[in-house]
C-alpha positions as a Markdown table, in Angstrom:
| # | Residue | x | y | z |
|---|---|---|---|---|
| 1 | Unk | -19.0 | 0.0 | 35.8 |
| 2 | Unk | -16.2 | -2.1 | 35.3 |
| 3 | Unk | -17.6 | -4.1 | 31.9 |
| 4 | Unk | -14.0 | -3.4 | 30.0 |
| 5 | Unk | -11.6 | -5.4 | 31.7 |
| 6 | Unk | -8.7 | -7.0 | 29.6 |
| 7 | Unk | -7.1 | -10.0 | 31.7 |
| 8 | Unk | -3.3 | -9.3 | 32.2 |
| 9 | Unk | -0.6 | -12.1 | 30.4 |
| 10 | Unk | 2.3 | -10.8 | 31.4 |
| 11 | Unk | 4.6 | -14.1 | 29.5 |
| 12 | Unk | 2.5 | -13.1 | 25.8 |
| 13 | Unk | 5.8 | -11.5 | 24.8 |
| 14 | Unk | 7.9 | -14.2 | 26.0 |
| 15 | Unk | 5.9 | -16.3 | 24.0 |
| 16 | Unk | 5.9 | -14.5 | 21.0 |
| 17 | Unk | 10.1 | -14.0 | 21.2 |
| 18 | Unk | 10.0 | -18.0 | 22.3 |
| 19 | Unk | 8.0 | -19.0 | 19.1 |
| 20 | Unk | 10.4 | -16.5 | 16.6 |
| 21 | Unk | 14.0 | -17.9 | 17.9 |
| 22 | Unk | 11.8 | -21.1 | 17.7 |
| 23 | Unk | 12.0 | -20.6 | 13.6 |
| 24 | Unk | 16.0 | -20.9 | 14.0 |
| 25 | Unk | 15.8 | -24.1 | 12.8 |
| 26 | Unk | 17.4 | -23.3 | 9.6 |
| 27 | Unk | 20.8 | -21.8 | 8.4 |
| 28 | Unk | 20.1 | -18.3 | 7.3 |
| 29 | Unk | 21.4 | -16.7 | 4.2 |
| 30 | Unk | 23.6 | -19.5 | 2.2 |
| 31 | Unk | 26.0 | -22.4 | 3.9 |
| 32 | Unk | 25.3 | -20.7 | 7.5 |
| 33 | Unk | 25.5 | -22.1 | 11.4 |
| 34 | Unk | 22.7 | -23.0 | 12.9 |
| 35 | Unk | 23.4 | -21.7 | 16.8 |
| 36 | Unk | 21.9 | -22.4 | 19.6 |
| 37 | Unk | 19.3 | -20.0 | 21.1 |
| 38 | Unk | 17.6 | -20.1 | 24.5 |
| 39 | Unk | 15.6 | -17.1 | 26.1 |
| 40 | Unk | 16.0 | -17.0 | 29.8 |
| 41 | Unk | 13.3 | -14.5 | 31.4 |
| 42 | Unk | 14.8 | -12.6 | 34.6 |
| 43 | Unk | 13.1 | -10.1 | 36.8 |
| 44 | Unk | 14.5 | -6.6 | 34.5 |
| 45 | Unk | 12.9 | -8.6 | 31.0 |
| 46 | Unk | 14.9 | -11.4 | 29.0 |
| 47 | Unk | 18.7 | -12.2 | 28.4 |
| 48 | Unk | 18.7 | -13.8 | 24.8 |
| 49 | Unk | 21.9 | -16.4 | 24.3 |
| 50 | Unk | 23.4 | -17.1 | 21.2 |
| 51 | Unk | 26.1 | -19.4 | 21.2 |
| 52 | Unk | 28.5 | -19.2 | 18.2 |
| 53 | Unk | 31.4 | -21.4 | 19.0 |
| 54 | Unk | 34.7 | -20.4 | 16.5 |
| 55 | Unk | 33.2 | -16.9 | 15.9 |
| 56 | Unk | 35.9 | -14.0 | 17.4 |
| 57 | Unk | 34.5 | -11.0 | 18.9 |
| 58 | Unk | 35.8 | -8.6 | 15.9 |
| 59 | Unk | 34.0 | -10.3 | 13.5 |
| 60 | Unk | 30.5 | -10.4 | 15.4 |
| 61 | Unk | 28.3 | -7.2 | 14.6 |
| 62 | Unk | 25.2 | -6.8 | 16.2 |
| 63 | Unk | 22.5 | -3.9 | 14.9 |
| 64 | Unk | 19.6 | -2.2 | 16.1 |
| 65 | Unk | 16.9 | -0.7 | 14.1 |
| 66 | Unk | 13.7 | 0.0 | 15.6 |
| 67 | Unk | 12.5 | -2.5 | 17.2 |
| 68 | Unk | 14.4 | -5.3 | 15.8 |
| 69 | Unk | 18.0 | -7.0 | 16.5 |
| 70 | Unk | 20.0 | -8.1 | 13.8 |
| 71 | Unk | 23.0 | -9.9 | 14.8 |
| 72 | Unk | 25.8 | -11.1 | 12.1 |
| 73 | Unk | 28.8 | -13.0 | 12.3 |
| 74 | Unk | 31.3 | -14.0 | 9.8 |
| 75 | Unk | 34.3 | -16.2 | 10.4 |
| 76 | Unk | 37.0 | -17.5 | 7.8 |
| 77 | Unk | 40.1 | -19.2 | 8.8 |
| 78 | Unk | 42.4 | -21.4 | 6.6 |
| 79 | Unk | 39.7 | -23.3 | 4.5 |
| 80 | Unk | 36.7 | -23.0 | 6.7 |
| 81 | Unk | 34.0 | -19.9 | 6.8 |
| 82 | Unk | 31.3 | -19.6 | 9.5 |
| 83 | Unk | 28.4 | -17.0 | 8.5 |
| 84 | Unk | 25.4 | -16.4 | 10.4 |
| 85 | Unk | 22.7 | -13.9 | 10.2 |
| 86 | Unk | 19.2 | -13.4 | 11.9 |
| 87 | Unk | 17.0 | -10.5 | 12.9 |
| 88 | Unk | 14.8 | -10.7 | 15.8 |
| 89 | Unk | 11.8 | -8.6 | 16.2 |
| 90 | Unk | 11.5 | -7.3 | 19.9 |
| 91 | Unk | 8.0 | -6.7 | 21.6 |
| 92 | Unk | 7.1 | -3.4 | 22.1 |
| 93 | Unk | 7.5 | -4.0 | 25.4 |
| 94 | Unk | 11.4 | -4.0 | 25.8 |
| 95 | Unk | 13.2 | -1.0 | 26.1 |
| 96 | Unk | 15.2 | -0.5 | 22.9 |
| 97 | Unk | 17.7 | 2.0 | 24.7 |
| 98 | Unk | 18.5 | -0.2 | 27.5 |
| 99 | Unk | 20.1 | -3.2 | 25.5 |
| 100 | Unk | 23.0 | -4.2 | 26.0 |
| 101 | Unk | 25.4 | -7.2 | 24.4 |
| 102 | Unk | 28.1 | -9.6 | 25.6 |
| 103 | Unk | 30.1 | -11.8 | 23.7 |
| 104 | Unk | 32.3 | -14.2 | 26.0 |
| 105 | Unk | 34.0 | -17.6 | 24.9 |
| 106 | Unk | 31.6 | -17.9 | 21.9 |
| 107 | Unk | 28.5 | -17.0 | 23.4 |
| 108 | Unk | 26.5 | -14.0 | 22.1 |
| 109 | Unk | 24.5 | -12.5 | 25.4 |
| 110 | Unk | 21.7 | -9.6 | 25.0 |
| 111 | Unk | 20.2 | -8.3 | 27.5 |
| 112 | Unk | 16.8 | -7.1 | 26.9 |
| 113 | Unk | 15.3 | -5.2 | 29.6 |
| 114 | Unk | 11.3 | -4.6 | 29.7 |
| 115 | Unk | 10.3 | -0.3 | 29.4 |
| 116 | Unk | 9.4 | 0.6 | 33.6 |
| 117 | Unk | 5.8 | 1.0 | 32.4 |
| 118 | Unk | 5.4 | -3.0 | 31.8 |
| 119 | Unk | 7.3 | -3.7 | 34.6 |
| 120 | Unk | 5.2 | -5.4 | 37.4 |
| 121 | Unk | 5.5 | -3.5 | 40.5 |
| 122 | Unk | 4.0 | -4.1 | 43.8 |
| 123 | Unk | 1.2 | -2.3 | 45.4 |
| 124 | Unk | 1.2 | -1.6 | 49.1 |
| 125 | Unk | -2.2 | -2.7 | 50.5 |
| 126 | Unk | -3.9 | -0.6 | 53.5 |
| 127 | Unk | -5.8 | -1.7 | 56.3 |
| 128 | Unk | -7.0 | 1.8 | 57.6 |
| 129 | Unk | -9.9 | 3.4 | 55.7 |
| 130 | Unk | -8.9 | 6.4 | 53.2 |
| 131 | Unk | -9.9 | 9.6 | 55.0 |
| 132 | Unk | -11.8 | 10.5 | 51.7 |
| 133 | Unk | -13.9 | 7.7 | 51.9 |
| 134 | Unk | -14.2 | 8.4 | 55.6 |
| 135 | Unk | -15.9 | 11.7 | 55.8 |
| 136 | Unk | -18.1 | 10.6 | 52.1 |
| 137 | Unk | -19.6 | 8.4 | 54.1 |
């Protein structure tokens, strides 16, 4: 009996990541940048932009611990000093391991790729009876 069937949203997690880079709208920690974010979904999971114009690659640090993504940066030249600091909390559904960052011409790219086991994958349909079924019958 089929009475315990959950319907399937695969986009919940995009949602979820959407609505927390949504809360960006503030500097974080003191006199801070506010960057811009945008989450761009691709067929392996999500790439996750950062852009952080003026910030040089050396002093960008970007951390992993558990399940969450901290990223840094902290910039001083002559009189000027660009901080920024965020941690993102990943769904369970990304694979941790996999991650992987880019930093090129001020903008801060992560690739976040969803675990195999969430990953849609397409079933083969057959038009000839299972032989199983076949000689059950």
């Amino acid at each position: 009996m089929m009475t315990d069937l959950m319907r399937w949203r695969p986009f919940d997690d995009l949602r979820a990541l959407e609505r927390q880079l949504g809360q960006w709208s503030r500097p974080s920690r003191g006199a801070g940048i506010m960057p811009s974010v945008e989450v761009v979904p691709d067929e392996n999971g999500w790439r996750l932009r950062v852009a952080l114009p003026g910030v040089s690659p050396e002093n960008l640090e970007v951390n992993l611990t558990g399940q969450k993504v901290h990223i840094r940066a902290n910039e001083e030249r002559d009189t000027i000093t660009t901080r920024f600091e965020e941690t993102v909390a990943l769904p369970d559904s990304v694979d941790v391991e996999k991650i992987t960052a880019m930093f090129r011409h001020g903008l801060l790219e992560l690739t976040l790729p969803l675990k195999e086991a969430v990953k849609p994958r397409r079933i083969e349909i057959s038009t000839e009876t299972p032989k199983q079924l076949a000689t059950a019958a």
